[in-house]
N, C-alpha and C positions, 0 to 999 in steps of 0.2 A: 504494500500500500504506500502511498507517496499522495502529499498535501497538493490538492489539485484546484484551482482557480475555475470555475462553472458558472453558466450563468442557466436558469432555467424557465426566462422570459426575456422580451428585449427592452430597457428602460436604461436608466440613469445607472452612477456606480453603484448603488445602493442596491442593487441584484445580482452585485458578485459576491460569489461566495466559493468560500473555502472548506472541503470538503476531501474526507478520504476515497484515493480511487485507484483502484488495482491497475497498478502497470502494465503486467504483464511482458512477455518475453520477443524481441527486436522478432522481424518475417524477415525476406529476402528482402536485400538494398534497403534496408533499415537500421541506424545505430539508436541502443540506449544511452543516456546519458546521464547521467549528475549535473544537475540543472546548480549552478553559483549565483546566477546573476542575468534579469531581463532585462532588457532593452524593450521600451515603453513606446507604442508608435500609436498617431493616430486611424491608420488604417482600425486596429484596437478598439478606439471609442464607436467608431461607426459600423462596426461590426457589431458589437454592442446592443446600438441603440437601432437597428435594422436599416441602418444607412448607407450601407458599405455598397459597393461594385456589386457582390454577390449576399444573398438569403441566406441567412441558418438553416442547414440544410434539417437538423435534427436537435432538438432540447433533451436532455444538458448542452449546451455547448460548451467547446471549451477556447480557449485565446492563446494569443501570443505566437508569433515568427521568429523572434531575435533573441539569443540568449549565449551565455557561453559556460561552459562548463568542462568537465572530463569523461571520455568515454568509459562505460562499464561492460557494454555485449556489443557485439556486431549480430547481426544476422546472416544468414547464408547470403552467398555471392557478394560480399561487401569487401573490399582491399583496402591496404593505404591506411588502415588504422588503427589502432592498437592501445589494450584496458590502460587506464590512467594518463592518456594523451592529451594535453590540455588543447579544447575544439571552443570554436565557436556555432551556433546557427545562424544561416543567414535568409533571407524573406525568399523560401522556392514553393511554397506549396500552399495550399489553403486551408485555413483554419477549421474547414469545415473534415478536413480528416486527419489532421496535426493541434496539436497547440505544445505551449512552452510555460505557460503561466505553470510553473509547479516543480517539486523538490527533483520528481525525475519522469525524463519524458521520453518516447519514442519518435525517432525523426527519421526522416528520409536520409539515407548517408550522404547522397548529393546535395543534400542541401547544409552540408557540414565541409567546414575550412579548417586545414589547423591554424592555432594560435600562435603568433608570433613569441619568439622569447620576449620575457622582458613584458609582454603588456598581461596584467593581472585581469580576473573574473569581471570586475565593475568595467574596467575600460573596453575588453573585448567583447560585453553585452552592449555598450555602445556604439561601436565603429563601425560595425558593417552595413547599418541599412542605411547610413548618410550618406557615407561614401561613394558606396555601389550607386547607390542615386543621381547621388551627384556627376562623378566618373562615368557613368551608363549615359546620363542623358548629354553631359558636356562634353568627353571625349568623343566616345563610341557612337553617339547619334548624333552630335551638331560637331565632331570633329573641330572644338576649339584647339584652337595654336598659339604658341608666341606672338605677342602684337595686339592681340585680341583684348577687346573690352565684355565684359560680362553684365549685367545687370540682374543684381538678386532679391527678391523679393522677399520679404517675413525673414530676414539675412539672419533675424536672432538663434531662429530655428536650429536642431541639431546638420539638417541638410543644409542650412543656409550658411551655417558657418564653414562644415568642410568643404560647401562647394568656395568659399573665400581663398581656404587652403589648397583646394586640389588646380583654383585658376593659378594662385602663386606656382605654384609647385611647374605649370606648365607652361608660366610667362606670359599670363595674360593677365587683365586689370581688371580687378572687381569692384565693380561698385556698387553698396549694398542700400539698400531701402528697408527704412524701419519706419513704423508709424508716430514715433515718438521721441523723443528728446532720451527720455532717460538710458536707452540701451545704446546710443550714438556712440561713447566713448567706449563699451566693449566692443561693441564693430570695428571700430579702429587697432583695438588692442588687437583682435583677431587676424587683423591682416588686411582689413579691405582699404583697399586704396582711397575713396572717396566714401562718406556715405551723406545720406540724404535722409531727412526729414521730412515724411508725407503729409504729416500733418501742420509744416509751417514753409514748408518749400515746394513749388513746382517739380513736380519729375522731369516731366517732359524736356521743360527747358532746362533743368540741371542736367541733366543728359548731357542732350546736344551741346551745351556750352563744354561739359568737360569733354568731349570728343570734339573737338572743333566743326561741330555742325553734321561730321558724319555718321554717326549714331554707333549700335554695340553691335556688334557680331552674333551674340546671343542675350536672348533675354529667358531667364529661369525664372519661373513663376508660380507660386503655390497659392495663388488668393484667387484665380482666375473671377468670373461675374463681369460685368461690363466694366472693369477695370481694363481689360485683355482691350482696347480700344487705345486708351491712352499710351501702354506699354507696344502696340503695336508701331506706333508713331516715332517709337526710338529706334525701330532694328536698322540697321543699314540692309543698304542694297546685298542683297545675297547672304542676308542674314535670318537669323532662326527663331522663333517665341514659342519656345517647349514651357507646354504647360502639364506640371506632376502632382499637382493639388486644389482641391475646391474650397480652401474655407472660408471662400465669401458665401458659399452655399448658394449665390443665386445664379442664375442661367449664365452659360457664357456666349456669347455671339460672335460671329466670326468679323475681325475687325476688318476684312476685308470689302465688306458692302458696307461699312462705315465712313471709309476713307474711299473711299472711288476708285477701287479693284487697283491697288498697287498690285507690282507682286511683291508675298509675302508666304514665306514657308512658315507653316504653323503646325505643331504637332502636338499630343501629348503623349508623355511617355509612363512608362509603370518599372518599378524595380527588375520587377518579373521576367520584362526582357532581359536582362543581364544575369538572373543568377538562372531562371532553367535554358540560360542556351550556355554548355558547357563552355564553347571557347571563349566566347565573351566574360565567363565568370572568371577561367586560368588567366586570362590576360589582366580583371580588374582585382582580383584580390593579389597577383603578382605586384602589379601598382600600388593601391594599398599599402600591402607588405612591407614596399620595399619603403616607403612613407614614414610606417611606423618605427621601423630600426632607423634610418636616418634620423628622427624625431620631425623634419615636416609635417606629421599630421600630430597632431594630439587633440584625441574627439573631446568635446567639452562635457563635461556631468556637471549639471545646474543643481540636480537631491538625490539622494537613493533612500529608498524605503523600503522597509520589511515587507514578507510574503503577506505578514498578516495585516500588512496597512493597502493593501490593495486597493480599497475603495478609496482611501484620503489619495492613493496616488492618482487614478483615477481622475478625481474632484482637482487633483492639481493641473493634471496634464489638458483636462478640459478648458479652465482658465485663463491659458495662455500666457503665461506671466514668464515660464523659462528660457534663460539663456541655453541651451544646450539639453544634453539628454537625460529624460529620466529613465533612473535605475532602478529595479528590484534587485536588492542584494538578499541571499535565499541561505538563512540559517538551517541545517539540516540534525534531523533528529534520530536515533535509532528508528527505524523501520522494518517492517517486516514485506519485502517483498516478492 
């Protein structure tokens, strides 16, 4: 048995619940694991609350993509891994026949990285689903380069900041967009070259001015709604407005019949691309990786909280209020498994 995270309706935090649930023993291309530490995503909340991309397929459900921990079984046909390996999870499957909320869980072997030396449970529950996010939609789908200008939205975000680190990392200029004054100076502290004030500065024109008039290469966007209009007005010519988030929640439109049919490549993207297509995932957690031991990346943890604060964590991550990522850090207790 192992302390397992359920919810058995869709509403607020306040319907998760913490409950004993038989693990059971890893099948073919499955590892078990020693769950240390979750990495907290809003994918999560709207899964939750019956808002997510896909339906609970079936009640209990259970939660969670990202965690890091140490292997304890492999299942048949699984390589490459070995009991007491320190692994992470990273976001390849759907919650609807995995979760990670819990002391120990059964995952997909492909959707397990090992862990770099040197990065501890709390930090390798936070780095993989920014990164890959980040890296997947800015490298590997908009092919940013040196020279390049970025434009990042909700920059506070756990994805908002590595994508600040991963544009450094590749020579190009981030400039990050916050709604507010107070997170301005972490943004800075972070790396981003410019940032901007939405709620007392123009974007638009702070843009253009820091690009001399010719706008960003790419614009990453997690707030989409008819905001994607305004942000569309900055991409340069042959440039890109990859959109990976809704939390304006409201429609988004295509800012193409806004503005009098420029051309403008618009897309959005999902993690998903990047971890279940194999060589895209060897090539982004290589990058990563190699991030991590240089020290270039270091993911930011804004809290960690207990298994059993799940629901305050929850009530947090809804809020909005973090710099960086939140953690379930998973004290573990004799078990009978």
């Amino acid at each position: 048995m192992a302390k397992t995270v359920r919810f058995h309706e869709y509403g607020g935090p306040d319907v998760l619940r913490l409950e004993d649930v038989e693990v059971g023993e890893p099948g073919p291309g499955e590892l078990l694991i020693r769950v240390d530490a979750i990495g907290l995503n809003r994918a999560e909340v709207l899964f939750r609350s019956g808002d997510y991309i896909e339906p609970v397929k079936e009640f209990p459900a259970r939660l969670g993509a990202e965690a890091a921990g140490v292997v304890e079984a492999a299942g048949a046909d699984v390589a490459g891994f070995e009991a007491a390996q320190p692994v992470s999870v990273v976001p390849a499957f759907s919650m609807n026949d995995y979760g990670v909320y819990a002391e120990r869980a059964i995952v997909p072997a492909a959707a397990v990285v090992p862990r770099p030396g040197g990065v501890g449970a709390v930090e390798g529950a936070a780095v993989w689903m920014p990164y890959l996010t980040a890296y997947g939609a800015l490298v590997e789908v908009g092919g940013m380069r040196a020279g390049d200008t970025v434009v990042l939205t909700a920059a506070s975000s756990s994805v908002g900041l590595a994508a600040i680190q991963v544009a450094n990392r590749v020579g190009a200029t981030p400039i990050a967009t916050t709604r507010t004054r107070a997170k301005a100076e972490r943004l800075r502290k972070a790396g981003a070259a410019e940032v901007i004030v939405a709620d007392e500065e123009d974007v638009v024109t702070r843009v253009l001015d820091l690009t001399g008039r010719r706008g960003a290469e790419l614009v990453f966007d997690a707030v989409a709604g008819p905001g994607v209009v305004d942000l569309a007005k900055v991409v340069a010519p042959g440039g890109t407005l990859l959109e990976y988030g809704a939390l304006s929640g409201e429609v988004t439109p295509y800012p193409g019949f806004e503005l009098g049919m420029p051309a403008l490549n618009m897309r959005t993207y999902l993690v998903h691309e990047t971890t279940t297509d194999p060589e895209r995932l060897r090539r982004a957690a290589a990058f990563v990786s190699s991030g991590l031991r240089s020290g270039a990346f270091e993911p930011v943890v804004d809290r960690v909280f207990g298994l059993d604060e799940i629901v305050a964590a929850h009530r947090y991550l809804e809020a909005g209020d973090q710099v960086g990522k939140i953690v379930i850090s998973v004290d573990h207790y004799p078990t009978d498994r």
